[in-house]
C-alpha positions as semicolon CSV with decimal commas, in nm:
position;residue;x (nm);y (nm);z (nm)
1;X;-3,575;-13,933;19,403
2;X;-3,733;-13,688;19,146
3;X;-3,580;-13,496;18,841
4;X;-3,788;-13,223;18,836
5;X;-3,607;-12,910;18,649
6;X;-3,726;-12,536;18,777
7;X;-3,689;-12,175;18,637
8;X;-3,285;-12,248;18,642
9;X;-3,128;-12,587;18,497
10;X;-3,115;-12,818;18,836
11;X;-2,869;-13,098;18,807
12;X;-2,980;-13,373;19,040
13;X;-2,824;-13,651;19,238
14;X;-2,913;-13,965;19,084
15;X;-2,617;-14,173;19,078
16;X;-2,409;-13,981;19,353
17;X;-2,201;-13,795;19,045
18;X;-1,826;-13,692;19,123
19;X;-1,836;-13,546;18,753
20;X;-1,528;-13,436;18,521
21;X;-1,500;-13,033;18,622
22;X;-1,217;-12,766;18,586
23;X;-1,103;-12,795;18,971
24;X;-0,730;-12,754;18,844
25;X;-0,888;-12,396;18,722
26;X;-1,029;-12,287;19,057
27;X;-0,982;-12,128;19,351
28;X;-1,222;-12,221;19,647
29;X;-1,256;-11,961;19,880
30;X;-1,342;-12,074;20,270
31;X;-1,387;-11,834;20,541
32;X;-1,299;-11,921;20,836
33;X;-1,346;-11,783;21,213
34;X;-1,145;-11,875;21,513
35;X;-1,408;-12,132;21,605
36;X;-1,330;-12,306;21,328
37;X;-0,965;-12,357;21,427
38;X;-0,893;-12,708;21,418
39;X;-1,210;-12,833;21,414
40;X;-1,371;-13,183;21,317
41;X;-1,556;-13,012;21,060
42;X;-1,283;-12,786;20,936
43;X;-1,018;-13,031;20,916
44;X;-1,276;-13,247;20,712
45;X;-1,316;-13,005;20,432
46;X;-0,934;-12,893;20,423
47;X;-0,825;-13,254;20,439
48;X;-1,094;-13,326;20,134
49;X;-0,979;-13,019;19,927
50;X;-0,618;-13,194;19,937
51;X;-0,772;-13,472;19,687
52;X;-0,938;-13,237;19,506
53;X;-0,642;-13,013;19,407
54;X;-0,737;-12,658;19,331
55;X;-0,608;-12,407;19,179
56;X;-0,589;-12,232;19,489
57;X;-0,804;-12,224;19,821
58;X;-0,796;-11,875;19,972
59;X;-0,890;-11,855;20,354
60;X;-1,048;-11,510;20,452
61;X;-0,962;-11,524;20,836
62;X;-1,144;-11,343;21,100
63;X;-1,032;-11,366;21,440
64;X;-0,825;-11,219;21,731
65;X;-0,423;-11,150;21,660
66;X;-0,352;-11,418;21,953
67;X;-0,540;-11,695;21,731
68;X;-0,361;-11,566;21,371
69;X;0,015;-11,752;21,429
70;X;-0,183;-12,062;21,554
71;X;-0,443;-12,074;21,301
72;X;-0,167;-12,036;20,992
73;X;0,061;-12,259;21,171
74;X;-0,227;-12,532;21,183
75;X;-0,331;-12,462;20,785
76;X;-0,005;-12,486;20,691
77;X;0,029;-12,874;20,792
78;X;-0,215;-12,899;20,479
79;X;-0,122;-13,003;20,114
80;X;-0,276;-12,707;19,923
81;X;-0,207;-12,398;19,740
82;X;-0,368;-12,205;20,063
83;X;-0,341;-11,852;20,093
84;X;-0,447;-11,705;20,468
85;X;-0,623;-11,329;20,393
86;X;-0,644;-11,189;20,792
87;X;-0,898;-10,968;20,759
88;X;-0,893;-10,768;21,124
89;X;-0,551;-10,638;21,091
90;X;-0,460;-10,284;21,103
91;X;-0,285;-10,273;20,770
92;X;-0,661;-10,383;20,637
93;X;-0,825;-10,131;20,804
94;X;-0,625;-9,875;20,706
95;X;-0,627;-9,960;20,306
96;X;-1,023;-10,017;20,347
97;X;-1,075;-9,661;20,541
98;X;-0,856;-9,453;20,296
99;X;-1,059;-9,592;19,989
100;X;-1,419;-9,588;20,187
101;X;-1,513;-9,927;20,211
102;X;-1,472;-9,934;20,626
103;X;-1,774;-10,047;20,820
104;X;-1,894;-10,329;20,986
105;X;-1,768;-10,663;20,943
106;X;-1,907;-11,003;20,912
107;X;-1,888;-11,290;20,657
108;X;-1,941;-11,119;20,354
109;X;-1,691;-10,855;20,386
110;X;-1,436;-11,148;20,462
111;X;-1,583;-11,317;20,176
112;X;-1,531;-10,967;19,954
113;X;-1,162;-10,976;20,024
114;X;-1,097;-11,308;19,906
115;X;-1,317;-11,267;19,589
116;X;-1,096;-11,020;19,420
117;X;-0,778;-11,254;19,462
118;X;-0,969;-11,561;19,440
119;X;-1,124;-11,438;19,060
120;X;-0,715;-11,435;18,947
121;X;-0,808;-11,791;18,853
122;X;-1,098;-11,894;18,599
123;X;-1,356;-12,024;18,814
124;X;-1,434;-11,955;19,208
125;X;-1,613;-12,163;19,437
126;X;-1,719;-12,095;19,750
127;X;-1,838;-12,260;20,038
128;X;-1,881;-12,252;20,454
129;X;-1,595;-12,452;20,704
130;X;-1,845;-12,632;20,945
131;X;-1,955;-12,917;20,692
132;X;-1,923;-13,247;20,892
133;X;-2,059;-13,427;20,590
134;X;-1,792;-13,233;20,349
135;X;-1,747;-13,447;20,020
136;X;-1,496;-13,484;19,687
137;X;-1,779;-13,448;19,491
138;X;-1,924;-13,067;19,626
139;X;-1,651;-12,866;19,447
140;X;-1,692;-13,110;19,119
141;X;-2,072;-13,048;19,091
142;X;-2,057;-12,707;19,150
143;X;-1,825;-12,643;18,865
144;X;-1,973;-12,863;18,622
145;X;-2,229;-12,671;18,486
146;X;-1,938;-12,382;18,421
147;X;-1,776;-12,591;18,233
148;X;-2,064;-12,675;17,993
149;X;-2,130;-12,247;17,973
150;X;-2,323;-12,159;18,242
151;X;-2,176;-11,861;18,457
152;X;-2,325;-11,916;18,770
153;X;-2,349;-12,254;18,989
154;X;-2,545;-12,275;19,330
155;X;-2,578;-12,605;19,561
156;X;-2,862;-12,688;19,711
157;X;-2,908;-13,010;19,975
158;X;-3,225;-13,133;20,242
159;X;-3,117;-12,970;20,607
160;X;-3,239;-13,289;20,744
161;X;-3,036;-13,441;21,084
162;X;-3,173;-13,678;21,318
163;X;-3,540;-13,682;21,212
164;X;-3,579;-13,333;21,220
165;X;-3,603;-13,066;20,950
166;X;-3,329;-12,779;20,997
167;X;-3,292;-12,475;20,756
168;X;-3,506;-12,291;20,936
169;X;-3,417;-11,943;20,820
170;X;-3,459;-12,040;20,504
171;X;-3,804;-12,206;20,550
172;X;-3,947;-11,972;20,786
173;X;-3,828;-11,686;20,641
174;X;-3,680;-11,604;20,319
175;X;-3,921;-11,915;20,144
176;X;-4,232;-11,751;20,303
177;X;-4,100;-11,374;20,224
178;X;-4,059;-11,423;19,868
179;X;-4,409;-11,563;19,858
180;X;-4,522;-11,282;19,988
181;X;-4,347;-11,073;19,759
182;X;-4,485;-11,261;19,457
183;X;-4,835;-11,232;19,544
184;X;-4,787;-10,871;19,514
185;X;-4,577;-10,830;19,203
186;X;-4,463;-11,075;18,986
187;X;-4,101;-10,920;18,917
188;X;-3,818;-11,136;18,697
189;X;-3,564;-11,082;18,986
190;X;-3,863;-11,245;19,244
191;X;-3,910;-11,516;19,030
192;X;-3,522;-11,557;18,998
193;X;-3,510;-11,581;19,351
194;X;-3,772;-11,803;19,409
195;X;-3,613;-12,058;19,151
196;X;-3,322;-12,197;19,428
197;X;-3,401;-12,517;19,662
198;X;-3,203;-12,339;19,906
199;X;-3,126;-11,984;19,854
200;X;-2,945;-11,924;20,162
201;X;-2,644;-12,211;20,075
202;X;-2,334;-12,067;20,098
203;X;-2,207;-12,320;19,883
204;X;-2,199;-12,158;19,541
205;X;-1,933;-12,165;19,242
206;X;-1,893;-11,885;18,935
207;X;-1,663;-11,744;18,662
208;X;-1,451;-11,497;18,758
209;X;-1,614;-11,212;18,545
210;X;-1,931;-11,274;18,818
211;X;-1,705;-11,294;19,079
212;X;-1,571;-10,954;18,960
213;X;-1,936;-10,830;18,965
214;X;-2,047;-10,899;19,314
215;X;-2,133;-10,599;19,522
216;X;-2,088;-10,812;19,882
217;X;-2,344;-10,740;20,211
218;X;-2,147;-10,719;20,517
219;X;-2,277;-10,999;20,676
220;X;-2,506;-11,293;20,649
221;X;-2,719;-11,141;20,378
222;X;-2,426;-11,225;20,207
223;X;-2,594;-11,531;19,961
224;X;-2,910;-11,323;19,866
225;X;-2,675;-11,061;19,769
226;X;-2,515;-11,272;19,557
227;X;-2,816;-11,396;19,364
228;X;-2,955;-11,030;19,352
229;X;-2,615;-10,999;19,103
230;X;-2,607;-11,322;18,992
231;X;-2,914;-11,230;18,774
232;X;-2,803;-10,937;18,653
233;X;-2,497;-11,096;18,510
234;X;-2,614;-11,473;18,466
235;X;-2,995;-11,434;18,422
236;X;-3,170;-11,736;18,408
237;X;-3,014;-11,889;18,107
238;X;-2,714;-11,855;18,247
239;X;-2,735;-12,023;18,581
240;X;-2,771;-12,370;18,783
241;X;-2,838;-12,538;19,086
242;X;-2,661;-12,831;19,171
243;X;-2,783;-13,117;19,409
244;X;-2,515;-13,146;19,695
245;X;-2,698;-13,479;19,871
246;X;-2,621;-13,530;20,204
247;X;-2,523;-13,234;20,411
248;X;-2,484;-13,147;20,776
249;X;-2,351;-12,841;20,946
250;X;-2,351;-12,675;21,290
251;X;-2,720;-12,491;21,362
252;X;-2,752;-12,173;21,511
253;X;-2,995;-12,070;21,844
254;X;-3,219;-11,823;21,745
255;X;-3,175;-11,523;21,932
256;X;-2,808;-11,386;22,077
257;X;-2,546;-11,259;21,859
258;X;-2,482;-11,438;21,550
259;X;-2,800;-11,658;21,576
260;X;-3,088;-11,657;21,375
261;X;-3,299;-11,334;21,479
262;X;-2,997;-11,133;21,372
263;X;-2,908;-11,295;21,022
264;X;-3,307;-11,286;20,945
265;X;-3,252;-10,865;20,946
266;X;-2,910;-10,895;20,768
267;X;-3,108;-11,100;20,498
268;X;-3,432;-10,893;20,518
269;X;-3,222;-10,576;20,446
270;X;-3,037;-10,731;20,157
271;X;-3,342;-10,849;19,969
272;X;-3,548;-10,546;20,015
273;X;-3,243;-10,324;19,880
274;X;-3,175;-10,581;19,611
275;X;-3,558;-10,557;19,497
276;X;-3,461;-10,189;19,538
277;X;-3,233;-10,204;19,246
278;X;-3,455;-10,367;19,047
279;X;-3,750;-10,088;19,082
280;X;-3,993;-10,366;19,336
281;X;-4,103;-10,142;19,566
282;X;-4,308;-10,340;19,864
283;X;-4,602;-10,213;19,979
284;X;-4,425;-10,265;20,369
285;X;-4,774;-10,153;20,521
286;X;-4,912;-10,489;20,441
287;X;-4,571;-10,722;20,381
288;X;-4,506;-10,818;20,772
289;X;-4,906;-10,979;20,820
290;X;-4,888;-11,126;20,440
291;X;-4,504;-11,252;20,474
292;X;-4,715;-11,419;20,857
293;X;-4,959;-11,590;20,661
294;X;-4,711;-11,708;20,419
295;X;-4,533;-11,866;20,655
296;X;-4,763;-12,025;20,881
297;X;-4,906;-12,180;20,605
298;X;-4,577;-12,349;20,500
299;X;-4,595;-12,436;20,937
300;X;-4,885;-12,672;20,876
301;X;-4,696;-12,762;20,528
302;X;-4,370;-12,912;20,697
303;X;-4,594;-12,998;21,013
304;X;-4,762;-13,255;20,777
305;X;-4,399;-13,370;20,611
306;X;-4,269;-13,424;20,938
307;X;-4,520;-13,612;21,063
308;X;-4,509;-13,816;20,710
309;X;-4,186;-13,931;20,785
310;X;-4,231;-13,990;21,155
311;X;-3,964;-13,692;21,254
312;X;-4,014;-13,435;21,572
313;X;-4,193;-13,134;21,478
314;X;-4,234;-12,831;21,711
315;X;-4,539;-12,660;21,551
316;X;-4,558;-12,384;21,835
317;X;-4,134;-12,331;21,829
318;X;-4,169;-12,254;21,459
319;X;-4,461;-12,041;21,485
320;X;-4,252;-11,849;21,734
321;X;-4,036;-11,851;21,513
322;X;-4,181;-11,712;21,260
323;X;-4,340;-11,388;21,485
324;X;-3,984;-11,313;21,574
325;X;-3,858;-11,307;21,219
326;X;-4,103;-11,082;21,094
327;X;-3,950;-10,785;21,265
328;X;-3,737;-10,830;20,991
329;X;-4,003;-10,693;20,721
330;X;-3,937;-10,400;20,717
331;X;-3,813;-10,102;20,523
332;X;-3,403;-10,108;20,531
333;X;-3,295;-9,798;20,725
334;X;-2,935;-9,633;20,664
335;X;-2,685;-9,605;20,436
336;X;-2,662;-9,900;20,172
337;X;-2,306;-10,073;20,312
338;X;-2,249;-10,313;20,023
339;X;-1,922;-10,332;19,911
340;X;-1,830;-10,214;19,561
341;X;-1,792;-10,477;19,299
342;X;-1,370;-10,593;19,183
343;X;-1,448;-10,442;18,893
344;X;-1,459;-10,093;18,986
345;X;-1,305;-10,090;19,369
346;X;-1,078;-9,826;19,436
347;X;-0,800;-10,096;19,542
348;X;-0,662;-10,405;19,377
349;X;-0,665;-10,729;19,513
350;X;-0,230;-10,735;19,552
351;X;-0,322;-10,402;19,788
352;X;-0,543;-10,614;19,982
353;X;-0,323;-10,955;19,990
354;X;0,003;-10,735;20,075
355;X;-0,155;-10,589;20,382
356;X;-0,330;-10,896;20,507
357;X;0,020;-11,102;20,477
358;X;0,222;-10,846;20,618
359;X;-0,055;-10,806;20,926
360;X;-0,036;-11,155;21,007
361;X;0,343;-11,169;20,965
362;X;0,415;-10,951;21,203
363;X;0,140;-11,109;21,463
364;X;0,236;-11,413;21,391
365;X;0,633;-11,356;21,471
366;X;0,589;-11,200;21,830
């Protein structure tokens, strides 16, 4: 146990706190795949939210038009204020193609179509499906520190499971990557970003004039993204991190689609074009074999806290590790596809809600 505050007020678990917060005030946004459909985990969190009675939870839905009538029919049984966005119907993809904001898809973009409905209430929170350890107490301590004026809220937890440390991506990569970054310059927005237990959570909570604000990746470079804005419009003083304790979710392989290899360049990208915004300029001749040393350093590191506890450590998986995500240092090619901010989108959030509906209505009746 340790109190130990850094760059950004941390709030830490020291009496398992379920404290007083504005939940009645909130929406909680939860996106949701087909895997997720009536899951252990899923049901978990849903069945959780009931007792903590939201404002609203909005569910951005990706999946197949076979799985939408199913999947609302199963959220439905729920006690909540739940609102299912379908975000692969035609309807969608027309409204987002006329306005310019087609492209690829992934978790952010489902994430971006929920925001804008989701910041109609005072507060959002947001946070992943697949939490088998989902408690009361997550949404509470997230929106705590709103409620005593900070704008921006961000949980953080140990990714430890059966004597093994997990959170690789985040310790093999973005941890060692920023390190990198700050030998070379020693930028606010680094040091902002190197402030967070665990930067890659996708448990996170905010008012909704941030909400409004956040210019959403795609994909799974979807958390950095939202720290890259959370600074501009929280700044230090203005944000927290907020000890989650326990917390288990499903882990990813490395490589195939979806798995670890693939979000390391969907997180590489975002950084490097966040730093972009904020004039940091890496010298990328030099980042990939100092981002290497970085992180085989913090090998040996974890190596030695693994072995302090008496947990299974694969020294020569996560140096493998590590060599694969390093072909993601590298200079972001392409078109920037971040999604514009609420606050100046070319469509409202009743465009988005009244095509979603009316795509899974009509799915969901054949």
């Amino acid at each position: 146990m340790e109190y130990v505050q850094e760059r950004v007020a941390t709030l830490h678990d020291l009496t398992d706190p379920i404290p007083d917060a504005p939940t009645e005030r909130a929406a909680v946004v939860v996106p949701m795949t087909e895997r997720e459909y009536a899951g252990l985990a899923a049901d978990r969190v849903l069945s959780v939210l009931e007792r903590v009675s939201p404002a609203r939870v909005v569910v951005p839905l990706r999946a197949p038009r076979e799985r939408v009538g199913p999947f609302r029919e199963w959220l439905s049984e729920y006690d909540l204020p739940l609102e299912v966005l379908w975000c692969d119907g035609p309807r969608v993809a027309d409204l987002l193609e006329r306005v310019g904001a087609d492209g690829d898809r992934g978790k952010g973009r489902d994430v971006w179509l929920a925001l804008g409905r989701a910041a109609e209430e005072e507060f959002v929170v947001v946070h992943d499906a697949d939490t088998k350890t989902y408690d009361r107490s997550y949404v509470s301590r997230l929106l705590f520190p709103l409620a005593e004026g900070y704008r921006f809220s961000k949980g953080y937890y140990a990714r430890v499971e059966d004597e093994r440390l997990y959170g690789r991506l985040f310790r093999l990569f973005y941890a060692p990557l920023v390190r990198a970054l700050l030998d070379e310059t020693d930028a606010p927005l680094l040091r902002y970003l190197a402030s967070f237990r665990y930067a890659l959570a996708g448990e996170f909570a905010m008012t909704s004039d941030v909400a409004r604000s956040i210019r959403a990746p795609r994909s799974w470079g979807l958390e950095v993204g939202v720290l890259g804005d959370a600074f501009d419009a929280a700044g230090f003083e203005g944000t927290a991190q907020v000890d989650l304790g326990a917390y288990e979710h499903d882990h990813r392989a490395v490589s195939g689609p979806t798995g670890l290899s693939d979000m390391s360049r969907s997180v590489g990208e975002t950084l490097f074009r966040t730093l972009a915004d904020h004039g940091v300029a890496p010298d990328f001749d030099t980042l990939p074999d100092r981002y290497r040393e970085a992180a085989l350093t913090l090998v040996e590191q974890y190596a030695a806290d693994a072995a302090f506890n008496g947990f299974e450590f694969d020294r020569a998986g996560e140096r493998e590790q590590v060599a694969t995500y390093a072909e993601a240092v590298a200079e972001p090619a392409g078109e920037d596809g971040r999604l514009p901010p609420w606050s100046d989108a070319p469509l409202s959030p009743d465009d988005v809600v009244a095509a979603a509906v009316a795509d899974a209505e009509e799915v969901s009746s054949r």
